[in-house]
N, C-alpha and C positions, 0 to 999 in steps of 0.2 A: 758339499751341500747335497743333499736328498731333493729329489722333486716328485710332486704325484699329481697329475692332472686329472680330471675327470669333469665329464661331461653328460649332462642329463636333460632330456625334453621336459616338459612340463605342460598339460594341457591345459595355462592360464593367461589371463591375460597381462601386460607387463603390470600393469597395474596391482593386481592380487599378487603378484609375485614375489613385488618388491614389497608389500603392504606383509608379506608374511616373512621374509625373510631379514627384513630391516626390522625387525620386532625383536632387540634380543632376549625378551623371553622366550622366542617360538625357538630356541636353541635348544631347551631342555627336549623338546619333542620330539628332536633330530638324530639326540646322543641315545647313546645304548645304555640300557636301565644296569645292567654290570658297572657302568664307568660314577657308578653312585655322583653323578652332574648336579651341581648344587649353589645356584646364584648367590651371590652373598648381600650385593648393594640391596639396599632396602628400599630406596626410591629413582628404580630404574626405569627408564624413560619407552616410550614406546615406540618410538625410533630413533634409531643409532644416526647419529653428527659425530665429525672429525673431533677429533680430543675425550670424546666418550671412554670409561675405563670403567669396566666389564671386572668385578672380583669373584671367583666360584673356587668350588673344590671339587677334585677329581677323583677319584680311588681307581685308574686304572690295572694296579700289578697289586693280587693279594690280598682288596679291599683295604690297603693303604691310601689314608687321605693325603691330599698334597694340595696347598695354594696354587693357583693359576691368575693371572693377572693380564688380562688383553686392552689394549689402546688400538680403538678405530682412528684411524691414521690418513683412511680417505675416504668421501664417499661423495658418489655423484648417482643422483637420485636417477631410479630406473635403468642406472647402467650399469655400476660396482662399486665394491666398498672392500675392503683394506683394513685385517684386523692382525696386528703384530704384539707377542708376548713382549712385556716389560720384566714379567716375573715368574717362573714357573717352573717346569721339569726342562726345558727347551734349550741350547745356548743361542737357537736361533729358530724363530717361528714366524713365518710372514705370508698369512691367507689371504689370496684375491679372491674376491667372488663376482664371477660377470656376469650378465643378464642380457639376453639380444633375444629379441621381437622377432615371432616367426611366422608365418601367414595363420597357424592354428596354434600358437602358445609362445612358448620362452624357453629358450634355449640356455642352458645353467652352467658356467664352466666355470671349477676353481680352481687355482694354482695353487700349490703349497708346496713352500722352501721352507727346509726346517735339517736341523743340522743337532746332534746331541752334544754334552761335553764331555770332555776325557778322549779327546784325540782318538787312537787308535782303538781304544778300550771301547770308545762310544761308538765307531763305525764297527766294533764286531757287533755289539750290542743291537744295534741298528739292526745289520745284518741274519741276528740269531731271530732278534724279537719284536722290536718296535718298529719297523716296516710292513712287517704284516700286521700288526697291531693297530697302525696307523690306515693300515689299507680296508678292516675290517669295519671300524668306525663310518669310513665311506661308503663301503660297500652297505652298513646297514642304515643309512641315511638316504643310499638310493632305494634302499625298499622301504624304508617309511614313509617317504616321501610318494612312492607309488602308489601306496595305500592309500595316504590324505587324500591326493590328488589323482583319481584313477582314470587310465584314456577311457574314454569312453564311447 
């Protein structure tokens, strides 16, 4: 199993935070314009509840499109929510995303276990490419998100 933590301040209130992040359209805003990110449900709700299922497509490798399928699996409002792939490139994908209250904002941590398939084939794989590929999507969500949201 792959893990990749990261952790991000926020200079908002828990309120705006979860009002933007519980928004899964405010997803597309997140992802990187290469990963061609593209919602499919047509009457997607403005915030994510347990059982919620999220359909899009991705073009990560070559501008090849690929189905992606996530089911919100938990959420507890202003704290964290839990979106795990049903269907997609992944044989295992299970994102937490926390939220904790700080005297001047919101403190952003998300966990992500995620595991490729093909056994050994998929751990070189990992290794060669989709670990950093996985790492750069975060990396540029921490600066988009800088941008939205700037200390000030």
């Amino acid at each position: 199993m792959n893990t990749i933590t990261t952790k991000q301040y926020l200079p908002l209130s828990i309120e705006k935070a979860w009002d933007f992040f519980s928004n899964p359209r405010n997803l597309n805003l997140i992802t990187p314009h290469y990963m061609r990110f593209k919602i499919l449900n047509e009457n997607l709700p403005e915030k994510i509840y347990p059982g919620l299922v999220v359909q899009y497509t991705v073009s990560p490798v070559m501008g090849i499109p690929m189905g992606w399928v996530t089911l919100i699996t938990h959420s507890s409002e202003k704290e964290m929510f839990i979106d795990s792939q049903i269907s997609g490139p992944y044989r295992i994908w299970h994102h937490q995303h926390h939220f904790r209250a700080t005297g001047s904002g919101v403190e952003m941590t998300d966990i992500l276990h995620y595991q490729l398939y093909g056994g050994v084939f998929g751990k070189l794989l990992n290794a060669l490419f989709v670990a950093r590929k996985v790492k750069s999507i975060f990396d540029y969500r921490k600066q988009k998100l800088e941008e939205l949201f700037p200390i000030k």
